[in-house]
N, C-alpha and C positions, 0 to 999 in steps of 0.2 A: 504493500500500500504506500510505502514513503516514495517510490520511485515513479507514482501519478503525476501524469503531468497539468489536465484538464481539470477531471474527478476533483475534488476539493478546494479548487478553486474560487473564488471572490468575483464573478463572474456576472456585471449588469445582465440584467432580461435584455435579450436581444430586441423585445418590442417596442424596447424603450423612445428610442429615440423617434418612432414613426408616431408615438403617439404624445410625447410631449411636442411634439415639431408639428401636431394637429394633421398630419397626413394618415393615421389611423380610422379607417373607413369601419363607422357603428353602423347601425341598421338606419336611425336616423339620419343621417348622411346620404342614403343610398337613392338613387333614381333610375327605374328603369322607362323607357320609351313608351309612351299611351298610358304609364301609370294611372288608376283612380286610388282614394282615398277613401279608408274604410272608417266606420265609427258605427259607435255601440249603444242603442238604448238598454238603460237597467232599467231595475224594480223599483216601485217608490215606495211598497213596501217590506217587511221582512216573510211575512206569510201570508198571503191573498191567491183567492180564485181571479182566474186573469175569465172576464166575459166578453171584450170585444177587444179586437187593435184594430185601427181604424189607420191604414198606410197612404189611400187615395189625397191625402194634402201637400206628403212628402214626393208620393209617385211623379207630381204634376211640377216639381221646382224643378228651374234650369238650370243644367249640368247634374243633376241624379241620373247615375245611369243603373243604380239597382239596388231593389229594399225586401228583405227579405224578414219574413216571421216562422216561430214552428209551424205551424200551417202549410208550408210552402216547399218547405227541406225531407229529406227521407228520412226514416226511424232510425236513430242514431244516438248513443250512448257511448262514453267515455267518461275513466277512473278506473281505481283499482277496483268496485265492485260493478262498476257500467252504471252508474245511476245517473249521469249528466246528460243532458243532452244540450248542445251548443244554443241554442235556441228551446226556452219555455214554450210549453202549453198545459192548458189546464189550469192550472195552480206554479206559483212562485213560494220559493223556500228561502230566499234570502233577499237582500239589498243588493246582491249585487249580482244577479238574478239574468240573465242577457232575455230580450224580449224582443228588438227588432235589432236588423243590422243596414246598415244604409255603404253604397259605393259611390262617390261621386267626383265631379274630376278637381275641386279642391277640396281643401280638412275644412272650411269655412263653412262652404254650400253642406256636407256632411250633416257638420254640426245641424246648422240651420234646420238642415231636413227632420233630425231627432225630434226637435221642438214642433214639428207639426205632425207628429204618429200621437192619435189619441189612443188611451189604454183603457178601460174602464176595469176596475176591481173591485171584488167584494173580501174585505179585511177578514181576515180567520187570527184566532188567539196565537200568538206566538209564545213558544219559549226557548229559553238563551240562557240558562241552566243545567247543568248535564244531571247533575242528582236530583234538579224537579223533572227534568224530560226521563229520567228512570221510573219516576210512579207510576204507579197503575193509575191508570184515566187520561195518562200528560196526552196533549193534542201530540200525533203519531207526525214527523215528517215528510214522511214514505210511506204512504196507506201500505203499499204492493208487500213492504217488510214488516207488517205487521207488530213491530218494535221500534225503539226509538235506540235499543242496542244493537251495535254492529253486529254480527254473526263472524265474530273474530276468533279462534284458539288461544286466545293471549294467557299462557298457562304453563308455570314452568315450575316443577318439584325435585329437588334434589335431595336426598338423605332424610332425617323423619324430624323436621322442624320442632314438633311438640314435646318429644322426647328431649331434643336438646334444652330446648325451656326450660325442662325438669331439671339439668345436670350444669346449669347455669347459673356462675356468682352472683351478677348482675345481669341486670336487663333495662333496655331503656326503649318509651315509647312516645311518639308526639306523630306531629302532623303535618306534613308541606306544602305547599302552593306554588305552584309558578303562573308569568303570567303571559297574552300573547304578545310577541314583538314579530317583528317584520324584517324583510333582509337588507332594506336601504341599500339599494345598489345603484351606485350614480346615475349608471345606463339604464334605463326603464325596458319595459318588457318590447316586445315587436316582430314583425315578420312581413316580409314579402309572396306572394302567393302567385307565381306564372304559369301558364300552357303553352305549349307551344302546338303546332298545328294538328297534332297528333294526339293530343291530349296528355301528353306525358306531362308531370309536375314537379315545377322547380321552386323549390322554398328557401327563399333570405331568410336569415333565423337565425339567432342567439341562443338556441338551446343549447344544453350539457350532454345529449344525450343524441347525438346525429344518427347513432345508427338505428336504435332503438325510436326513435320520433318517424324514421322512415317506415320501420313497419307498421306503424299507426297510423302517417298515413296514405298508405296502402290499402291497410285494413277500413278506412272512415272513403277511399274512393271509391273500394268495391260496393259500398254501403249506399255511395250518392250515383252508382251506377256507371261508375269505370273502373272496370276488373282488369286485370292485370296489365297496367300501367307505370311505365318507369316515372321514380321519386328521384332527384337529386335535392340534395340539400345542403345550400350553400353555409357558409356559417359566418357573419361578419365580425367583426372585431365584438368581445364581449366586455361588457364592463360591469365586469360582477355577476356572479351566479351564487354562489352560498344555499345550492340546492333550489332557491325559487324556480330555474329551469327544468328540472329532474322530470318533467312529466311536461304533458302535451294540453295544451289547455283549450277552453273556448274561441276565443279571439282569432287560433290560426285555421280553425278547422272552418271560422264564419268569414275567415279571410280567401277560404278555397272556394268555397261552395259561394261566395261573391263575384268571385273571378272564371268558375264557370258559369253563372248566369251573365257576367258584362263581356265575358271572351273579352276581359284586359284584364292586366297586371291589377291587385291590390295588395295596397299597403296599410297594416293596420299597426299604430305604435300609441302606446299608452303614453298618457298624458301624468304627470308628478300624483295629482290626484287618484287618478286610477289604480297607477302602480299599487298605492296604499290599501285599498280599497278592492282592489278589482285581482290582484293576485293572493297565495296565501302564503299564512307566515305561519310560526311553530305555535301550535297549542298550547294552549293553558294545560294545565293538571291540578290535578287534589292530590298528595302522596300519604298513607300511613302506612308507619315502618316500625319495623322493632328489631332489634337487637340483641345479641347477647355473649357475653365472656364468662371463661372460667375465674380463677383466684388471681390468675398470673397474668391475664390478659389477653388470652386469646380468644378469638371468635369462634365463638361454638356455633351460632345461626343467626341468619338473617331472613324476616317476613316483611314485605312487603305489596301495598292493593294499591293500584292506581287507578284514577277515571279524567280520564282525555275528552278535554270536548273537540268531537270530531269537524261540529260544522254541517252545513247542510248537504254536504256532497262527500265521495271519496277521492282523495289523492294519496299521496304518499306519505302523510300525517300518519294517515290511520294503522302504519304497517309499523313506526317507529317503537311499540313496545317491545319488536327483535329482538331490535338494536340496545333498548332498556335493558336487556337478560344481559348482556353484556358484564357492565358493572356493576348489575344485581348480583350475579352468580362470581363473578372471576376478577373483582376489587377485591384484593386482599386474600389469604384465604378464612373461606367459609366452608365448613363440610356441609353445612345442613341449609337448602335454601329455598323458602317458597314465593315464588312471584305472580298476579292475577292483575289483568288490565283492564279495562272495559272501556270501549270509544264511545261513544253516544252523540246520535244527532240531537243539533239544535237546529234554530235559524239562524246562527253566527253564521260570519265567514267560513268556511272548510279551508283545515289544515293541510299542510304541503312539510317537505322536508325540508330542513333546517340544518346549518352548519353543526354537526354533532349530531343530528337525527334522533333524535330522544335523551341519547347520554347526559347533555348540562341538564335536563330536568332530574333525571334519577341521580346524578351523581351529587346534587343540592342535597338535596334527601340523604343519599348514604354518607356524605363525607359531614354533614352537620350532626347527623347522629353519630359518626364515630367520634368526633367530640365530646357530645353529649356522655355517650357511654366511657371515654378515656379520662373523663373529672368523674364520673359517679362510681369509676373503680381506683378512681386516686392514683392514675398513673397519666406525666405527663404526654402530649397528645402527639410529640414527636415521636418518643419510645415505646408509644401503642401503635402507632404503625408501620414502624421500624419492627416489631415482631411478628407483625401479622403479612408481612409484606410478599407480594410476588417472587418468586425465585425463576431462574431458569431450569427448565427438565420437568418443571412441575404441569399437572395436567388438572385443569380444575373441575370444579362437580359437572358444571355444560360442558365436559369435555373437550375446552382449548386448550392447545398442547402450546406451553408456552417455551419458548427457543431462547432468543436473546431475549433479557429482563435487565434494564436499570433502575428498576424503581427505586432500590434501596439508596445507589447513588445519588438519584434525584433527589431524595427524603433528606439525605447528608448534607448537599450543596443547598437548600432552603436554609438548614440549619443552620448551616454558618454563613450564606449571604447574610440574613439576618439575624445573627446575634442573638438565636434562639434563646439557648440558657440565662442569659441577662436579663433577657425583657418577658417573658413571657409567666402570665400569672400574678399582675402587679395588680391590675384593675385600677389605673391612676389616670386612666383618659388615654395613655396609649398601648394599643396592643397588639401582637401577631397572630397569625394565623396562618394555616396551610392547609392543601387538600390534595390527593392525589387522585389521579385519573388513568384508566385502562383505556386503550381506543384500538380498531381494526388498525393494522399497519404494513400488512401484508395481503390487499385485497380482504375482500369480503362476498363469497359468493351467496347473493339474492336472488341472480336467475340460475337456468340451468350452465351459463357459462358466464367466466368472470373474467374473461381474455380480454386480448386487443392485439391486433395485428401490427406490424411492419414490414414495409417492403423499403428497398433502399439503389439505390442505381447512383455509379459512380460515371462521370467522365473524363475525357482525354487528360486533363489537367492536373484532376486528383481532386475536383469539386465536386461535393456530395447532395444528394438529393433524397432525402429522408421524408413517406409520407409515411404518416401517424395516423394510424385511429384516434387516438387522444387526444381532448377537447384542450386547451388552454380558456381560463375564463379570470383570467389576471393572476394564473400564482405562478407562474414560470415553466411551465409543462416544457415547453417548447425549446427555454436555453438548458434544461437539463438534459433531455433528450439527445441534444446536439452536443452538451459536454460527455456524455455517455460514448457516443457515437464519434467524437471525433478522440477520443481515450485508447478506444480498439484499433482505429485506422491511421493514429500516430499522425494525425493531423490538428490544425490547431479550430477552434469553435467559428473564425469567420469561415472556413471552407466548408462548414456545414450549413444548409438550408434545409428548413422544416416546413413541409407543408400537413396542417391540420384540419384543415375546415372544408370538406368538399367529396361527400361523398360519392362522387364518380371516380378520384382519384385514390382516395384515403380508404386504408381497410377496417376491418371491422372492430368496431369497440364499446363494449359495455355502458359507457359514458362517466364523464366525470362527479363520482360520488366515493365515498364511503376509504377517502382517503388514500387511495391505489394508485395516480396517476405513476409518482414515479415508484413505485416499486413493480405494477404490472407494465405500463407502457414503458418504465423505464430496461427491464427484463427482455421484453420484447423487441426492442430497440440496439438491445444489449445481445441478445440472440442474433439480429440479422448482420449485425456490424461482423460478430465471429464468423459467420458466414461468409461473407462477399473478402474478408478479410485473408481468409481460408484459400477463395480460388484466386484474388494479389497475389499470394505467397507462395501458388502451385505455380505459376506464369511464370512469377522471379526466379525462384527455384532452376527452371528449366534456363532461364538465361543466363545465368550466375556458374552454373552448374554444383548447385549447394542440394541438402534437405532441406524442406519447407519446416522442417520441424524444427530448425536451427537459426531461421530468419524473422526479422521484428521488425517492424514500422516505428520513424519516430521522425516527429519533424520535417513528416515528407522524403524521407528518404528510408528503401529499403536496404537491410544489412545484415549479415550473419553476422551472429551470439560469440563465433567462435574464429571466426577468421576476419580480420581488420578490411582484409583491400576487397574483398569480397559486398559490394553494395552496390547501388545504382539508383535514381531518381526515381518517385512512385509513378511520376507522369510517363515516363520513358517506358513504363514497362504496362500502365494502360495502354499508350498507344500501339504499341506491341501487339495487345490481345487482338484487336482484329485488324492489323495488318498482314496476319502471315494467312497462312492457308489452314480451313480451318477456322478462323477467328471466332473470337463468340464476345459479345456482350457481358458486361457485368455487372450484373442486379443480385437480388440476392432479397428473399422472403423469410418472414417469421410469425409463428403465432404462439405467443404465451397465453395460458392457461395455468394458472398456480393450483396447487394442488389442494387446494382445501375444499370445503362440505358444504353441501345444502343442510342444514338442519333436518332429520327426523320430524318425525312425530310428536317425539316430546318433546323438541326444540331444544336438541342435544345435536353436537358435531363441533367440528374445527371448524369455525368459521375463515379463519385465516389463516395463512402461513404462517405468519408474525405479528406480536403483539404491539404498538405502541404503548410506553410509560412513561408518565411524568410525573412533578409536583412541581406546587405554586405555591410559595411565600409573602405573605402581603403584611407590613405594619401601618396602622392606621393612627389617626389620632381622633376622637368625636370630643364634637364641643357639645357641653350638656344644655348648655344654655339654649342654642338653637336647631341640636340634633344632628347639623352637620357632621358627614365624614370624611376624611380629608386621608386620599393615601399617600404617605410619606415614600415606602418604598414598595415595587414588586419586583418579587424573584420569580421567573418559568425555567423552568428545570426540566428539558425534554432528552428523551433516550428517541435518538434519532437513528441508530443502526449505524450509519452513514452519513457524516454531508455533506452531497454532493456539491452544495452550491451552500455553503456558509451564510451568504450574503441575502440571498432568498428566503433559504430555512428560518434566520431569524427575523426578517419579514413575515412571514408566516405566525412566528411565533408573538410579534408587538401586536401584527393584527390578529390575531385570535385574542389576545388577553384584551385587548381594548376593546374589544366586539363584547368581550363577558364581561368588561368592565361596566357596559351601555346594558348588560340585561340582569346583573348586578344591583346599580343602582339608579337607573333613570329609567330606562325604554320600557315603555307600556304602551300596547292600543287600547282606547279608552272605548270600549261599547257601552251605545245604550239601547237597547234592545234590537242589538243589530246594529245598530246605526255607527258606523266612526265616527269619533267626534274630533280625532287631533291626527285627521291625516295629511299631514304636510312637517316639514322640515324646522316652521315654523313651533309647530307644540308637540310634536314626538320630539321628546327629548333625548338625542343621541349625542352623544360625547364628540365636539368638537377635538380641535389641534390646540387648542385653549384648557382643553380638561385630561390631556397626558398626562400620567405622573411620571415617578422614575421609573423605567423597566429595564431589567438587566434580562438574560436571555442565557441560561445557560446550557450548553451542547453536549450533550452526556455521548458518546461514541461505544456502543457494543457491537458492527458489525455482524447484524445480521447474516447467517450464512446462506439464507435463499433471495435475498434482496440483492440488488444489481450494484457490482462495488462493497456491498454489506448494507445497505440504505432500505429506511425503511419511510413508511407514509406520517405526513406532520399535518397535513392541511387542517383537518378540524382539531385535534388536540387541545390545540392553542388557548379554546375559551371554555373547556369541558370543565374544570376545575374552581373557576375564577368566583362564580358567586358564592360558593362554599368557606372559599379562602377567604373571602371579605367577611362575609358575617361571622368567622370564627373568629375573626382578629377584632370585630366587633366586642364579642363577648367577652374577649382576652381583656377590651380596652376598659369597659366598663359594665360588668353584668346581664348584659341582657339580649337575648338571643330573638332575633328579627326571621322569621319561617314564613312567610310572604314575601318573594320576589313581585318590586324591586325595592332594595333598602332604601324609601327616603327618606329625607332628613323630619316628617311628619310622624311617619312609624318610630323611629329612633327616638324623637321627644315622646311621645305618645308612652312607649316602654318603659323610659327613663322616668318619668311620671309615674308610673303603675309599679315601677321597683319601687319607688319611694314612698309611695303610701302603703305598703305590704311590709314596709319595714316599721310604719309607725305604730 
């Protein structure tokens, strides 16, 4: 590893410069020839019989060239359970509810048009409740489901919980909350939707997910009556995904079926308001947890019931209690572990996935209660999970086989960033706190394949041409890839070019989720390079007259290991390849597939090759007076396997903690029954470049032995720990434990208050 040249590297995003230089082409940016412009009436209310839509005002404005209602489009459902369909009829389940769609040839006329579709509705009781939409009587969402609960398995038992209760010194119980936030991504949602004479369809789109959005739709033109037709889908410049893209949504499927009624391009792009409003963000929850240790401190069992408000639809929310089994079952160890979820509609907005995918809500829960339990057995709450902590070789009750493990490292390096032993347990207004986090890090297979392809083709010169299935959506997919790639083939990261976005050219790939980019794309990228590397050095070989198994690439020059004068220029011996007789091309193909598990039955297997581990150290200081808290320092402490880009990973790592710093203590969407009430920039309150504290970043290196280089996945990590660690250093600071996300300075006084007269 000391003798890398690329690999570990200090390496800017190669995006960089196209897109502070504003030559970075988003979806907004984009124009294609005869464009029309699409736009979306919603619901005005959260639950109503829809009895008329009344289109003949907007039919008749100039420049509408198409307006479309459910009435009008084929029987069509999309989500993870199929309850959506792009267009209501009958009845409306939420506000933001799509009712008519309008194309017209500018966004002005569009507009204009929505305002003349009259709607008539008859109000039905709503509720936005998950534990009032459980009662028996609650008005049903989904007549057709007969419940207002999902028909979900959300149900996982390891070892006999009750039993361990019995054989348990302590035990500790209480209650969680989180609340919903949203993914604030500069770039708003969008897509382009084209035909060409053939009817084949080409979509501009910002999804995460190219390959996977192709077969839906695929699947949604068989639906509106064009079978089997070619999909291309472009990908424009992303600016921000954090999971809001992971799934295919309304707006692109009303931007198709617009574009075959007008036979022209549309283009449909969310407006600041919409994005808020009109895409989904992570779900709230309820959490009750219990816990328990023996005399010494170890964990004998962990229970815990969650109830997810799902929202009026399904997406990828609903699937996140998985991912919850994660750090239920395999933070720390636990022999004995029971888990039960239940989603439930409302008329809320419906959930979507979220950076972490459930983990920051369960690991609020487990890591506050290990607190909780680590004072109620009188051991400090560094040295309770410094006993209980991950190892390597160990296999935990869900059955992940864990490989490389730094947790314990990471637990150390909190401790002495921050000056654990000195400050901790003063209760004098400043205190610390920490929390640790498990995350996928080695892919995660959810479908029945968790791959991603590369293909790779060199030319005359020795300039490479690397296409990826792997989505870039601003974390560096693309310069890692290319440090990977140019590591194998002994050339330096400008000779490599990475194309990602374009599924005509690009192979197939799962899509950017669940933390895999560079450990699956990077593997398979890391495969095709040994490849094409392979037949360089069978070609040299022959001209050198060496063994290929004796000769390396570096710097653009090939050379035998063992004899000095024996080398020659990499370009001199492409061009070689197909000059002589004989000649061939050099390309060179790869498909990773990691070897881990679909989950069983009882939601048992390897989910991943490798595990992500960290911990997060945070000192705070609260003023009693006005509740404020104010962090002095943050320590993140990640086991990165590898890394391969320094400079990126701890990007990664500022923004994930500042992301959990924003759902911590600020970021809330404010419903009233249904309704947002602070969707804009303005009153969602997310943590400016004005409300950074200090973050220090540190890189824990166990070299993974199946990750590419030893590297393993960081992307979400980052903010999985963070509300945990703040409220324990809360309590550190001054007594009193905040179980409502997000901590503000109102609940903070509120507490401090309610300690004070419990003492009088």
């Amino acid at each position: 590893m000391d003798t890398l040249s690329t690999v570990g590297q200090r390496i800017p995003k190669l995006d960089a410069p196209s897109k502070v230089t504003g030559n970075a082409l988003y979806i907004q940016d984009l124009k294609i020839p005869g464009m029309l412009y699409g736009k979306i009436l919603y619901s005005r209310y959260p639950h109503a019989k829809i009895l008329k839509i009344d289109t003949s005002r907007a039919e008749k404005l100039a420049g509408v060239k198409a307006v479309l209602t459910g009435s009008d489009i084929p029987v069509f459902k999309f989500g993870v359970m199929k309850d959506n369909p792009p267009l209501k009829t009958g009845k409306v389940c939420s506000v933001r509810d799509e009712l008519a769609a309008v194309a017209a040839s500018a966004p002005e006329i569009a507009e204009e048009a929505l305002t003349l579709i009259d709607v008539e509705y008859e109000e039905i009781p709503g509720i936005f409740d998950p534990i009032e939409a459980m009662k028996e009587g609650a008005p049903l969402i989904h007549e057709e489901m007969k419940s207002n609960v999902l028909k979900l398995p959300w149900k996982l038992v390891c070892g006999d919980v009750e039993a361990a209760k019995t054989e348990s010194a302590y035990i500790v119980e209480d209650t969680f909350s989180t609340q919903w936030v949203t993914h604030c991504c500069l770039g708003t949602s969008g897509c382009i939707a084209s035909f060409d004479t053939n009817n084949n369809l080409t979509m501009y789109s910002n999804t995460q997910i190219p390959s996977l959005a192709q077969k839906d739709y695929i699947e949604a033109l068989a639906s509106f009556g064009l079978k089997n037709k070619r999909v291309r889908i472009i990908q424009c410049t992303i600016g921000g995904g954090f999971g809001s893209k992971l799934d295919t949504y309304a707006y692109e499927y009303l931007a198709i079926l617009l574009a075959m009624k007008a036979h022209k391009p549309v283009k449909i792009v969310f407006s600041r308001e919409e994005e808020f409003f009109a895409t989904s963000p992570r779900q709230c929850t309820v959490t009750r947890i219990s816990q328990g240790c023996d005399k010494e401190g170890r964990l004998t069992f962990r229970e815990m019931d969650m109830i997810l408000d799902n929202g009026a639809y399904t997406s990828w929310g609903a699937t996140t209690p998985s991912v919850m089994m994660m750090p239920i079952s395999s933070l720390y160890k636990v022999p004995n572990i029971k888990f039960t979820a239940k989603c439930v509609y409302t008329n809320n907005t419906y959930s979507q996935a979220m950076r972490g995918y459930g983990n920051p809500q369960a690991t609020f829960a487990i890591e506050s209660s290990i607190d909780q339990l680590a004072l109620t057995a009188g051991i400090d709450p560094s040295d309770f999970r410094l006993k209980n902590a991950n190892e390597p070789g160990e296999i935990t009750p869900q059955r992940f086989k864990i490989t490389s493990c730094g947790m314990k490292e990471c637990i150390d390096a909190v401790v002495k960033k921050l000056d654990w032993q000195s400050k901790q347990g003063k209760h004098d207004g400043r205190g610390v706190g920490m929390a640790s986090l498990i995350h996928v890090g080695g892919g995660a297979r959810v479908y029945k394949s968790d791959g991603c392809g590369t293909t790779i083709k060199i030319d005359d010169y020795g300039k490479i041409d690397v296409f990826t299935g792997a989505t870039d959506i601003g974390q560096g997919s693309e310069t890692v890839i290319a440090q990977i790639v140019a590591e194998v083939l002994g050339v330096t990261v400008d000779d490599v070019h990475v194309t990602n976005n374009d599924t005509d050219a690009c192979p197939w790939d799962v899509g950017a989720h669940a933390s895999r980019t560079t450990f699956v794309a990077g593997n398979s990228a890391l495969g095709a390079a040994k490849k094409i590397k392979a037949q360089i050095l069978e070609i040299a070989a022959k001209n050198l007259g060496a063994d290929p198994a004796t000769l390396d690439i570096k710097k653009g020059i090939i050379f035998s290991t063992i004899d000095n004068e024996k080398n020659t220029a990499l370009g001199k011996v492409l061009r070689n390849a197909h000059y002589v007789s004989n000649g061939q091309m050099l390309m060179a193909e790869y498909f990773y597939d990691p070897a881990n598990e679909n989950f069983d039955r009882e939601f048992k297997g390897n989910l991943s090759v490798s595990y992500a581990y960290g911990a997060h150290g945070v000192e705070v200081e609260v003023d009693k007076q006005t509740g404020q808290v104010k962090i002095l320092k943050y320590i993140a402490a990640h086991d990165v396997g590898k890394a391969i880009n320094p400079m990126l990973l701890e990007g990664q790592i500022y923004g994930g903690g500042l992301m959990g710093i924003g759902y911590a203590m600020g970021e809330k969407m404010i419903f009233d029954k249904g309704v947002l009430k602070n969707g804009s920039f303005l009153d969602y309150k997310m943590p400016t470049a004005k409300d950074v504290p200090p973050v220090e970043a540190v890189i824990i290196e166990t070299d993974d032995k199946d990750g590419p280089f030893g590297a393993k996945g960081i992307g979400e990590p980052g903010l999985v720990p963070t509300a945990p660690a703040i409220a324990n250093a809360i309590y550190d600071a001054v007594g009193i434990r905040i179980k409502d996300l997000p901590i503000t300075p109102e609940k903070v006084l509120k507490a401090l208050k309610e300690k004070e007269k419990s003492l009088l």
